[in-house]
Residue frames as a rotation matrix with the C-alpha (Angstrom) as fourth column:
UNK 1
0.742 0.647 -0.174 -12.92
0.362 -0.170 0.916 82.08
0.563 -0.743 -0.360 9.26
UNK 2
-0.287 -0.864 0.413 -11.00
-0.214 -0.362 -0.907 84.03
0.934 -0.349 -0.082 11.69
UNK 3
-0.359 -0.405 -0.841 -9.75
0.548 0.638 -0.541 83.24
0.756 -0.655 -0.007 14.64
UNK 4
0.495 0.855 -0.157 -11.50
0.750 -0.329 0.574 84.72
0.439 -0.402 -0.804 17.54
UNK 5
0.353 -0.383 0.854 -10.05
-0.562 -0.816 -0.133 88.17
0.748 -0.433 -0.503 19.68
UNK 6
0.304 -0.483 0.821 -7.49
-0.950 -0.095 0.296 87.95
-0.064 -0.871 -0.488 22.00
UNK 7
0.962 -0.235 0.143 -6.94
0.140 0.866 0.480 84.21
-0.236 -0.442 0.866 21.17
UNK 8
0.289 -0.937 0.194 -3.29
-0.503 0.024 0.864 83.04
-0.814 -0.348 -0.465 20.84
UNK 9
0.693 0.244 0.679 -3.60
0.432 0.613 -0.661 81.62
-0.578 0.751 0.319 17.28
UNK 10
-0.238 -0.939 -0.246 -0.89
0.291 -0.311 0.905 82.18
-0.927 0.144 0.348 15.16
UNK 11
0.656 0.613 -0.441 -1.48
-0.120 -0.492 -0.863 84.01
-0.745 0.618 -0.249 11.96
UNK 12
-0.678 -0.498 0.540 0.94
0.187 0.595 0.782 81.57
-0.711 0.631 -0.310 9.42
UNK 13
0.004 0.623 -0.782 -0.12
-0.968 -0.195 -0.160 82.40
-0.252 0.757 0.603 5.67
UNK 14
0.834 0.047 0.550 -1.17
0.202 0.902 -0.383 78.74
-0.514 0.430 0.742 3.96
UNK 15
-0.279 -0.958 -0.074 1.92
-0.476 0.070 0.876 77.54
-0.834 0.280 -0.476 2.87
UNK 16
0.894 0.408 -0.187 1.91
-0.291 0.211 -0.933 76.50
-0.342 0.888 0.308 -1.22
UNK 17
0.217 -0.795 0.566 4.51
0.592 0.568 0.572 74.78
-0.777 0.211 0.594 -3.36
UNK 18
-0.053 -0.239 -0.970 6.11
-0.247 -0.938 0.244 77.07
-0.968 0.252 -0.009 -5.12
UNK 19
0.809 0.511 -0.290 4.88
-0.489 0.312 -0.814 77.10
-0.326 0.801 0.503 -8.98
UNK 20
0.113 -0.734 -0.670 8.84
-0.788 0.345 -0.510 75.98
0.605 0.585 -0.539 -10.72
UNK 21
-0.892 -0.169 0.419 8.75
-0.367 0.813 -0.453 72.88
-0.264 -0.558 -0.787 -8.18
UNK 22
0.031 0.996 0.089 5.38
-0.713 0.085 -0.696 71.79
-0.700 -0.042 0.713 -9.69
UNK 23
-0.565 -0.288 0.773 5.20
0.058 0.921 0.385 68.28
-0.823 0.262 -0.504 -11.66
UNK 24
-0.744 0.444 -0.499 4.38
-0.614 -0.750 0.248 69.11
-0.264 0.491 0.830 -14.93
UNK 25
0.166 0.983 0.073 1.23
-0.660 0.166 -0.732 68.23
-0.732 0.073 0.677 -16.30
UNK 26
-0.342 -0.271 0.900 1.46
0.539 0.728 0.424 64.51
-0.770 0.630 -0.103 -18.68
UNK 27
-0.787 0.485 -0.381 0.61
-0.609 -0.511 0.607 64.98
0.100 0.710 0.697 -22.50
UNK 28
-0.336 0.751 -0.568 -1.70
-0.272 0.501 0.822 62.37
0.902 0.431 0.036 -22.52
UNK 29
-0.277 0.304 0.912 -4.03
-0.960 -0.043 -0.278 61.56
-0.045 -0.952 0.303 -19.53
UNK 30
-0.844 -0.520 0.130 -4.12
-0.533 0.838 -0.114 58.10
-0.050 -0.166 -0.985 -18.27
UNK 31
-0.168 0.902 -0.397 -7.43
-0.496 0.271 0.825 55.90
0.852 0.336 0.402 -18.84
UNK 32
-0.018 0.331 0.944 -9.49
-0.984 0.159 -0.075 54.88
-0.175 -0.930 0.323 -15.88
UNK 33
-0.463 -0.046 -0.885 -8.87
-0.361 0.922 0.141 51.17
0.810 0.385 -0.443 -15.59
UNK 34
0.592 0.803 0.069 -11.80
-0.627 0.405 0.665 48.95
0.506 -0.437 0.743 -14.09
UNK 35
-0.113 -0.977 -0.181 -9.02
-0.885 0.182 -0.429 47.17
0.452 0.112 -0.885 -11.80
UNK 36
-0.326 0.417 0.849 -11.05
-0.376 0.767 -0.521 43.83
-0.868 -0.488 -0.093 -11.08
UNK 37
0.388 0.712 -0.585 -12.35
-0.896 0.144 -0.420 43.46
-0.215 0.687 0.694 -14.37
UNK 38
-0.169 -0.795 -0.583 -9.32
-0.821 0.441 -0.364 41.22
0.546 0.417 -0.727 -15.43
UNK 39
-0.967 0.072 0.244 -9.36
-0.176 0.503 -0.846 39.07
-0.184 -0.861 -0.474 -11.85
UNK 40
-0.004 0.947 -0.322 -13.33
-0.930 -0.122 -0.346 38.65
-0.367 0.298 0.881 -12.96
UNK 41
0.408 0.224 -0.885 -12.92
-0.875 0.373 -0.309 37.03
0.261 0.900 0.348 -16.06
UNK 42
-0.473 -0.861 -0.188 -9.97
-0.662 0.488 -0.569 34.67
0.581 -0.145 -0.801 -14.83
UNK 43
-0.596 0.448 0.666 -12.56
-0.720 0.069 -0.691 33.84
-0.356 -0.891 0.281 -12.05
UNK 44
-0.105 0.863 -0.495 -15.07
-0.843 -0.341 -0.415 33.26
-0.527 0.373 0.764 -14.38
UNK 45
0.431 -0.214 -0.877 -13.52
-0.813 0.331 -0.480 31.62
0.393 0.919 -0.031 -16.74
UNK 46
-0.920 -0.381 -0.088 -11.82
-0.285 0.808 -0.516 28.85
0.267 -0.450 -0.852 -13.70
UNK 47
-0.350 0.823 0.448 -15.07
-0.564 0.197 -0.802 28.41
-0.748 -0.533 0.395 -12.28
UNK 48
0.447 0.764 -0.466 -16.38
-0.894 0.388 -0.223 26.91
0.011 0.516 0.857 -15.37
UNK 49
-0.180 -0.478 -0.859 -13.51
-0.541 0.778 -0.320 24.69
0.822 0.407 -0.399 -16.32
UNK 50
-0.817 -0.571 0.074 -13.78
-0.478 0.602 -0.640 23.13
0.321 -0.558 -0.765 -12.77
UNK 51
0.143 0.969 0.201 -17.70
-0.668 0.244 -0.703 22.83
-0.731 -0.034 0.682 -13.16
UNK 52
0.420 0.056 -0.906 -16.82
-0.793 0.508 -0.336 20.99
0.441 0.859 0.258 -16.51
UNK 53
-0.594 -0.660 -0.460 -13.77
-0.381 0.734 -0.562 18.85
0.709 -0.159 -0.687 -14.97
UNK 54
-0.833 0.229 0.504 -16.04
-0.288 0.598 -0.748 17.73
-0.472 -0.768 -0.432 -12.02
UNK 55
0.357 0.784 -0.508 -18.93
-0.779 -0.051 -0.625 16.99
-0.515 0.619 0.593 -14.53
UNK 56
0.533 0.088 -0.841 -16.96
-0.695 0.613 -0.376 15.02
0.483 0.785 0.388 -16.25
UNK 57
-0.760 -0.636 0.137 -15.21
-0.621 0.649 -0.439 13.44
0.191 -0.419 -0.888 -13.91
UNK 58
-0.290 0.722 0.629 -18.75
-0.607 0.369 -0.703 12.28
-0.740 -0.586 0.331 -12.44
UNK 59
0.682 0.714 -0.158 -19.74
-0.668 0.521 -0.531 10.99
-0.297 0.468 0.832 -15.72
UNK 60
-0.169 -0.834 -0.525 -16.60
-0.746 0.457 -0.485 9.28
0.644 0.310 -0.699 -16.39
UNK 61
-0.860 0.086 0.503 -17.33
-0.410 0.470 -0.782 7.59
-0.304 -0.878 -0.369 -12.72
UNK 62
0.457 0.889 0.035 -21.28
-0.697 0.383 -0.607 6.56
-0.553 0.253 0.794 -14.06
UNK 63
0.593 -0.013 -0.805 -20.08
-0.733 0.406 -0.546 5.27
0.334 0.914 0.232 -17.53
UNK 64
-0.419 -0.518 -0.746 -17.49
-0.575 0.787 -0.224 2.82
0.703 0.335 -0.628 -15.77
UNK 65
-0.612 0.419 0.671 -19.38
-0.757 -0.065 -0.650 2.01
-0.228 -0.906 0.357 -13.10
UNK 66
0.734 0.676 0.068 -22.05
-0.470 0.578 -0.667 0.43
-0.490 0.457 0.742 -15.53
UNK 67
0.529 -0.026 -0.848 -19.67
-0.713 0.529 -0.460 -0.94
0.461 0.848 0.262 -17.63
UNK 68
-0.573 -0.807 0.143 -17.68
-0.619 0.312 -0.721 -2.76
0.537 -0.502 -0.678 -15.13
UNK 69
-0.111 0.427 0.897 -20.90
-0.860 0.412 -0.302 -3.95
-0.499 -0.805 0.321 -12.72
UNK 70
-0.916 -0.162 0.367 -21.16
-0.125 0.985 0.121 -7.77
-0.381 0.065 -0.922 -13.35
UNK 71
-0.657 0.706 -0.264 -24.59
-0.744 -0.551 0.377 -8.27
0.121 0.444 0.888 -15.06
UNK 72
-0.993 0.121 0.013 -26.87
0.080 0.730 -0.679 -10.08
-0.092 -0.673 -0.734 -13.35
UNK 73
-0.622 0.778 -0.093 -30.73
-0.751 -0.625 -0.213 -9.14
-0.223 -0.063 0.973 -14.57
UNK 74
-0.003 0.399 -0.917 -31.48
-0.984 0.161 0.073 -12.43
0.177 0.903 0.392 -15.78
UNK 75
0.474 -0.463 0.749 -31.14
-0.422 0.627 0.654 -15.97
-0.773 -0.627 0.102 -14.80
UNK 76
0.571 -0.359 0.738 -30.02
0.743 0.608 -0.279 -17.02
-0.349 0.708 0.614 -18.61
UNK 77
0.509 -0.734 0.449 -27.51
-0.420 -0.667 -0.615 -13.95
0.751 0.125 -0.648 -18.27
UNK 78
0.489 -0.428 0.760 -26.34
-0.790 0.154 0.594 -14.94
-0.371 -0.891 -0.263 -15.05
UNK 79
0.685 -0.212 0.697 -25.68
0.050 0.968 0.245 -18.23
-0.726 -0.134 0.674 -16.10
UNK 80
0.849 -0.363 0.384 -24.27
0.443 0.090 -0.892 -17.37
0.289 0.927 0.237 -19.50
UNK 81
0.654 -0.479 0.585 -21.79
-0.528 -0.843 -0.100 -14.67
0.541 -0.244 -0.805 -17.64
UNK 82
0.748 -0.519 0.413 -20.71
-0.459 0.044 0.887 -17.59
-0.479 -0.854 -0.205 -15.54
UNK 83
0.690 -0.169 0.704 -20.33
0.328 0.940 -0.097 -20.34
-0.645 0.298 0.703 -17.62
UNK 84
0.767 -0.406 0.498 -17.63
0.329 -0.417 -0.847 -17.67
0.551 0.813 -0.186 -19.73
UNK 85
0.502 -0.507 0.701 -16.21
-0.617 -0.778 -0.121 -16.53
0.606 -0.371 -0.703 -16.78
UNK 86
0.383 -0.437 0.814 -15.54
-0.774 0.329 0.541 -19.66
-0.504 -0.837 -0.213 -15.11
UNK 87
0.561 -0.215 0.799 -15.24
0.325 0.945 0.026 -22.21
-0.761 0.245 0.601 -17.82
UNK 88
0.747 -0.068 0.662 -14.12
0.641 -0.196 -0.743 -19.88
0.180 0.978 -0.103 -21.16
UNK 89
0.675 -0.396 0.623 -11.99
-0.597 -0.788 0.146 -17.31
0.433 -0.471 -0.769 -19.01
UNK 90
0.373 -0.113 -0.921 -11.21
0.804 0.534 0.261 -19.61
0.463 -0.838 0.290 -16.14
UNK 91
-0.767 -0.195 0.611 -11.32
-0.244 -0.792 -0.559 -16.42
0.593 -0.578 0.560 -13.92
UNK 92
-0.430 0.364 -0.826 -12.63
0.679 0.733 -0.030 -17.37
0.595 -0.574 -0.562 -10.78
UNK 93
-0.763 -0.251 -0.596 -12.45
0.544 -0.748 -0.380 -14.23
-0.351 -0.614 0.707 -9.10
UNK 94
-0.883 0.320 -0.344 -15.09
-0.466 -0.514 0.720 -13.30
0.053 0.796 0.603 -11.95
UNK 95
-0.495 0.525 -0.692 -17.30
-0.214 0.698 0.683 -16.06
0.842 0.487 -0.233 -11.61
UNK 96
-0.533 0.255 -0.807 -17.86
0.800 -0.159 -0.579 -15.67
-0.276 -0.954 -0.120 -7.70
UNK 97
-0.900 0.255 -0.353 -19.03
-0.188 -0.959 -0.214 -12.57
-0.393 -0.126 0.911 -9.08
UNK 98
-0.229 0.864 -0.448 -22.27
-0.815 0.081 0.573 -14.63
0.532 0.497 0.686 -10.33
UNK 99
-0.325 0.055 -0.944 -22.49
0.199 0.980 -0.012 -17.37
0.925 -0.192 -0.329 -7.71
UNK 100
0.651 0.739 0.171 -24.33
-0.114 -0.127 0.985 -17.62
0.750 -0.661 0.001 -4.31
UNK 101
0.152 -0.451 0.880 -22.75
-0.963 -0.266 0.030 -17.56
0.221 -0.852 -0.475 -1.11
UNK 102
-0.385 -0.059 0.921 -23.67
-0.455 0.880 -0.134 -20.84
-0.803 -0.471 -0.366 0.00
UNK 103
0.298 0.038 -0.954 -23.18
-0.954 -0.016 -0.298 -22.35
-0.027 0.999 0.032 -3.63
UNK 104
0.157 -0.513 0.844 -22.81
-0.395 0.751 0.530 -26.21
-0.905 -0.417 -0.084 -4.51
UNK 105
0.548 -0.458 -0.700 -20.56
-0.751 -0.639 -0.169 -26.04
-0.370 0.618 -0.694 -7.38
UNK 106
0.296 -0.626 0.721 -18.86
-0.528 0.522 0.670 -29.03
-0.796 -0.579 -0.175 -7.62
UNK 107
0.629 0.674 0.387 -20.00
0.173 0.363 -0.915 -30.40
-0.758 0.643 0.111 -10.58
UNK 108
0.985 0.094 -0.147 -18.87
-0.011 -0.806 -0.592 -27.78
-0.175 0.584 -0.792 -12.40
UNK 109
0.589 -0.778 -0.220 -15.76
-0.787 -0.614 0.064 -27.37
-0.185 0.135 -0.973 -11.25
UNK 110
-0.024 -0.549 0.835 -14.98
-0.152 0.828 0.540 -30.88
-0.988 -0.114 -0.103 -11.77
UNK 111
0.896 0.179 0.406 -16.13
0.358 0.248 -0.900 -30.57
-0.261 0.952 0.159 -15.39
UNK 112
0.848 -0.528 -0.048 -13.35
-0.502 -0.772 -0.390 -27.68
0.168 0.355 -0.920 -15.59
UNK 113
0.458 -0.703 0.543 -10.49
-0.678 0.119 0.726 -29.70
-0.575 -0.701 -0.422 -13.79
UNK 114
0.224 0.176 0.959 -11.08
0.383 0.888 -0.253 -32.89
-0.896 0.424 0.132 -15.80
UNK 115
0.914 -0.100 0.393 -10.97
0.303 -0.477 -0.825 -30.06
0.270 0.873 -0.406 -19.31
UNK 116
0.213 -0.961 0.175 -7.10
-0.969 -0.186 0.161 -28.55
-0.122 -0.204 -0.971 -17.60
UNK 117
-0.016 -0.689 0.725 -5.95
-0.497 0.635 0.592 -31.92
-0.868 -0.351 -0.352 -17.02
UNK 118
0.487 -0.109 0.867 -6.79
0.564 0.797 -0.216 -33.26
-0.667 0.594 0.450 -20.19
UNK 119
0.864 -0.481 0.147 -4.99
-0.242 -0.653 -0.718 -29.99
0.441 0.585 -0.681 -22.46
UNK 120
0.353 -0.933 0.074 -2.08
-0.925 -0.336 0.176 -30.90
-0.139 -0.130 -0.982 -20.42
UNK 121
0.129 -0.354 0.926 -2.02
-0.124 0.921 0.370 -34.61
-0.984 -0.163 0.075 -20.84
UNK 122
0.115 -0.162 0.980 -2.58
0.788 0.616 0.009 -34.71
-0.605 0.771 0.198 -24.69
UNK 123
-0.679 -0.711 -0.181 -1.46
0.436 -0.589 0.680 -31.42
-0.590 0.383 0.710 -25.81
UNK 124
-0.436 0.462 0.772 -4.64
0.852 -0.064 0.520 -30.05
0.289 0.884 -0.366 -27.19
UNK 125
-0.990 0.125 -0.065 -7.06
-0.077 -0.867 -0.493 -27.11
-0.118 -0.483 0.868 -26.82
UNK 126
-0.769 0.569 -0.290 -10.04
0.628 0.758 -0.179 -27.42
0.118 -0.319 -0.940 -25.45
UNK 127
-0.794 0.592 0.137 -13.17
-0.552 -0.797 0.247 -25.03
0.255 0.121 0.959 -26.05
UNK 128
-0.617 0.781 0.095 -16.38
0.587 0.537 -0.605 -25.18
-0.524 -0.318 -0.790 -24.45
UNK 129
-0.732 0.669 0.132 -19.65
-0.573 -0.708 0.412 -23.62
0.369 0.226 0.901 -25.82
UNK 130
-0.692 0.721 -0.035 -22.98
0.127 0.074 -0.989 -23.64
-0.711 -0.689 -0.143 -24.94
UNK 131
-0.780 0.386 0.492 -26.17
0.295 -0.467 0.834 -23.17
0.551 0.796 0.250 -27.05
UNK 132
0.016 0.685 0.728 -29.85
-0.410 -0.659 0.630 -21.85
0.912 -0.309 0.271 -25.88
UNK 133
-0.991 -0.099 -0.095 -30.20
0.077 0.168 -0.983 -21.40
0.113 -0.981 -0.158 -22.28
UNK 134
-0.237 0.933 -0.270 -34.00
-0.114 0.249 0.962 -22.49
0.965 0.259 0.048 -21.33
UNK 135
-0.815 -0.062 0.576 -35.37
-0.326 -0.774 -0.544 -20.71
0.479 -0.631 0.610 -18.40
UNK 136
0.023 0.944 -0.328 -38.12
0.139 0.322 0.936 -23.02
0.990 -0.067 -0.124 -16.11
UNK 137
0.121 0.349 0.929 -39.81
-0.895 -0.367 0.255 -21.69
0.430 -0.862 0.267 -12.69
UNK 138
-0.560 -0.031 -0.828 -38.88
0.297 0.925 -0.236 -23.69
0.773 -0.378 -0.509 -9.48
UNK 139
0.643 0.355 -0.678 -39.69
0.729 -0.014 0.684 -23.77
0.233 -0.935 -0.268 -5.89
UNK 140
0.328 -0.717 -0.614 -36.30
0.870 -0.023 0.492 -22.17
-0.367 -0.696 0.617 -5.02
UNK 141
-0.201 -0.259 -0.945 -36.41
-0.447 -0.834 0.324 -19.60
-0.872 0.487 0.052 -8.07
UNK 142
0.917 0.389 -0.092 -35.73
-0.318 0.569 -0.759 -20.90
-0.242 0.725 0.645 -11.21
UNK 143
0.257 -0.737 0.625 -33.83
0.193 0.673 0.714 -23.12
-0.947 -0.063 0.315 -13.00
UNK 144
0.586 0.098 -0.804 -31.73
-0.663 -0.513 -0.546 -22.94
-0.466 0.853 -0.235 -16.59
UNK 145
0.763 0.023 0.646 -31.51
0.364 0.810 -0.459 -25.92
-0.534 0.586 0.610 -19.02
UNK 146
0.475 -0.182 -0.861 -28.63
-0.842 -0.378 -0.385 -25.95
-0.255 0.908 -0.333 -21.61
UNK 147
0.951 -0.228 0.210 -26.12
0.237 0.971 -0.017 -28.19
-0.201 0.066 0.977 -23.52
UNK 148
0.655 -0.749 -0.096 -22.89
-0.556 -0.565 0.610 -27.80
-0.511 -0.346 -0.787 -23.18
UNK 149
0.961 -0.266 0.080 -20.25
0.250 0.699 -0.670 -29.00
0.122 0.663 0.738 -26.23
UNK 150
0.525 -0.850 0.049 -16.84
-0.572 -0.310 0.759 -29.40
-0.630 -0.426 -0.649 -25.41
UNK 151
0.941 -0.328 -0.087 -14.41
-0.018 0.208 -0.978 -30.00
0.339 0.921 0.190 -28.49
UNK 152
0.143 -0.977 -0.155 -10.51
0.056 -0.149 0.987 -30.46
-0.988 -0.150 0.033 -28.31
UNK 153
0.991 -0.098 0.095 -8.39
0.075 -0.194 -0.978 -29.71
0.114 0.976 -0.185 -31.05
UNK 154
0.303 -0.916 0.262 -4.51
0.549 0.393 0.738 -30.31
-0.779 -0.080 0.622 -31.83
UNK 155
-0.737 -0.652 0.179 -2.42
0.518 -0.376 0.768 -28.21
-0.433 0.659 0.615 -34.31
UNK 156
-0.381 0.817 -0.433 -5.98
-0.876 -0.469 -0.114 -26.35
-0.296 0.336 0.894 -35.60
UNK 157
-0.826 -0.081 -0.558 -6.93
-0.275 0.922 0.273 -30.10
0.492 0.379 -0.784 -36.05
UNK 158
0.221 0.834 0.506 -10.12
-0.931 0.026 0.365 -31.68
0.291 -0.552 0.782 -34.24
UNK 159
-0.873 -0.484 0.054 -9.58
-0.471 0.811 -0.346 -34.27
0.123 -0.328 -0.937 -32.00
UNK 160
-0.509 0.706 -0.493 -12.92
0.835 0.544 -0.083 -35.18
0.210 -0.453 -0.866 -30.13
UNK 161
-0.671 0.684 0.285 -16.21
-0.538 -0.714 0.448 -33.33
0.510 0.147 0.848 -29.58
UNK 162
-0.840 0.192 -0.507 -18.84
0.476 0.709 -0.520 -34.13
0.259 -0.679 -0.687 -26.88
UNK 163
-0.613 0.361 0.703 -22.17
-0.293 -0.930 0.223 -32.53
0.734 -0.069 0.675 -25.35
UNK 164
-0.842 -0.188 -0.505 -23.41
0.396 0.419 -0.817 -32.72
0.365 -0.888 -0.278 -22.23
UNK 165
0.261 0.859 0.439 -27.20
0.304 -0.505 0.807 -31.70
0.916 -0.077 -0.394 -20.70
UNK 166
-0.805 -0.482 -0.346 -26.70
0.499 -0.235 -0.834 -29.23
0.321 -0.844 0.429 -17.59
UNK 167
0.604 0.780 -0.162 -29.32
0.609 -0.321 0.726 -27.84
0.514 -0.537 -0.669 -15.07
UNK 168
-0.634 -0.770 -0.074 -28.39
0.556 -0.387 -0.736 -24.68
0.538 -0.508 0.673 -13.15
UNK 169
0.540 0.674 -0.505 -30.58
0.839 -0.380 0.390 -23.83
0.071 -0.634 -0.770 -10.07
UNK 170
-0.668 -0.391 0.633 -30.22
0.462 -0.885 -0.060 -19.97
0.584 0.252 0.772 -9.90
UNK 171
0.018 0.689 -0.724 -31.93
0.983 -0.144 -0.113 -17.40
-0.182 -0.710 -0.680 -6.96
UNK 172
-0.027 -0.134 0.991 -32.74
0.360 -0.926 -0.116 -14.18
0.933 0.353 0.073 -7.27
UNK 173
0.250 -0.159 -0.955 -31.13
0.965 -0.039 0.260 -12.29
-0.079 -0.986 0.144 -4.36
UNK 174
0.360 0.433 -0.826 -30.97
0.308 -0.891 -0.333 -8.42
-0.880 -0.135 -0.455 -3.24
UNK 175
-0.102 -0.743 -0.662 -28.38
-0.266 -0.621 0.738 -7.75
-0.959 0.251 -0.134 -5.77
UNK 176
0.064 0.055 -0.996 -29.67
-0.994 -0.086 -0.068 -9.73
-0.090 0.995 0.049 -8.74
UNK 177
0.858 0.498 -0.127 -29.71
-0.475 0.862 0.175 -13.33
0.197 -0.089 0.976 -9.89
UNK 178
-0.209 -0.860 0.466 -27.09
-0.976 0.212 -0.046 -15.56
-0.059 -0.464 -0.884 -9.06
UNK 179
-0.098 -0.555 -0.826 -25.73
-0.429 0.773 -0.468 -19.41
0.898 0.308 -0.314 -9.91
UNK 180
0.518 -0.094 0.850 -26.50
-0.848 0.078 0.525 -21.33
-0.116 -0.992 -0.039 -6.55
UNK 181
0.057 -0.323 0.945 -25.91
-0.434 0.844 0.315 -24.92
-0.899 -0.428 -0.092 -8.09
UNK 182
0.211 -0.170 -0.963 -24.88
-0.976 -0.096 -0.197 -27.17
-0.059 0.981 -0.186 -11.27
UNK 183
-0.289 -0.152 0.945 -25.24
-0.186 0.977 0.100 -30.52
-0.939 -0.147 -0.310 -12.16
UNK 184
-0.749 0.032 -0.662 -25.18
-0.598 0.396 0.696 -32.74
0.285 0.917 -0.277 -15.54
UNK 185
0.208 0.960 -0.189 -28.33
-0.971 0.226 0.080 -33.89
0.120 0.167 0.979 -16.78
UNK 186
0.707 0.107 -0.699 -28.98
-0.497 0.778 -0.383 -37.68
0.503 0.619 0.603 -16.78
């Protein structure tokens, strides 16, 4: 387009790079590269692993969860769970974990004191066991019957062997059943 009459426009030819200052042409021409494609995949590919790793973390978090929770569905579980944890263990810290708040225990724990004091007076080892655990409806919940045989032994030797009838008054409370009280039959 030209510049209109009479203006003041300078008339400058288009200025060109002269042709021997020209970058020659490569032989080979360079392939269009998709430049996200990479940075995609990489995406892709983290996103999953950290869907997997938090997946499994969660189930890792279920599976001990259950295997760790104290088991309590039952009153002849409950009771078995204590009577291992508090008399076969002697882990107290366990055995609260199957007992009532307002719990009268005594019994019990005199049975246990009386078993420590005799392994240290006559040098033996002292195992308790239990056999069926016989489940009968009270007022308060229910109650669970067993007999309880307590053996000593010296060098793999038997010394003495005993069995005892026990009642254990047991409630069922928000969390499951639960050990309130223990006492020897008779």
């Amino acid at each position: 387009m030209q510049p209109p009459a009479g203006s003041q426009v300078s008339r400058v030819p288009a200025q060109r790079t002269p042709p021997e200052q020209l970058v020659p042409p490569s032989g080979t021409p360079t392939p269009a590269r998709r430049p996200g494609r990479v940075r995609t995949i990489i995406t892709v590919v983290a996103g999953v692993l950290g869907l997997l790793l938090v997946g499994g973390g969660i189930t890792a978090f279920v599976l001990y969860d259950r295997a760790t929770r104290p088991d309590r569905s039952a009153p002849d579980v409950v009771v078995d769970n204590y009577l291992r944890a508090f008399l076969v263990d002697r882990n107290d810290i366990k055995a609260d974990q199957f007992t009532c708040s307002e719990s009268t225990l005594e019994m019990v724990r005199g049975l246990r004191s009386e078993i420590e004091q005799r392994e240290a007076r006559f040098d033996v080892d002292v195992r308790i066991s239990w056999g069926a655990l016989t489940r009968t409806r009270t007022a308060d919940g229910e109650s669970v019957e067993t007999t309880l045989t307590i053996s000593s032994s010296a060098n793999g030797q038997p010394r003495s062997s005993r069995r005892e009838a026990w009642t254990f008054q047991v409630s069922d409370e928000a969390d499951g059943w639960r050990v309130c009280d223990a006492r020897k039959a008779g």
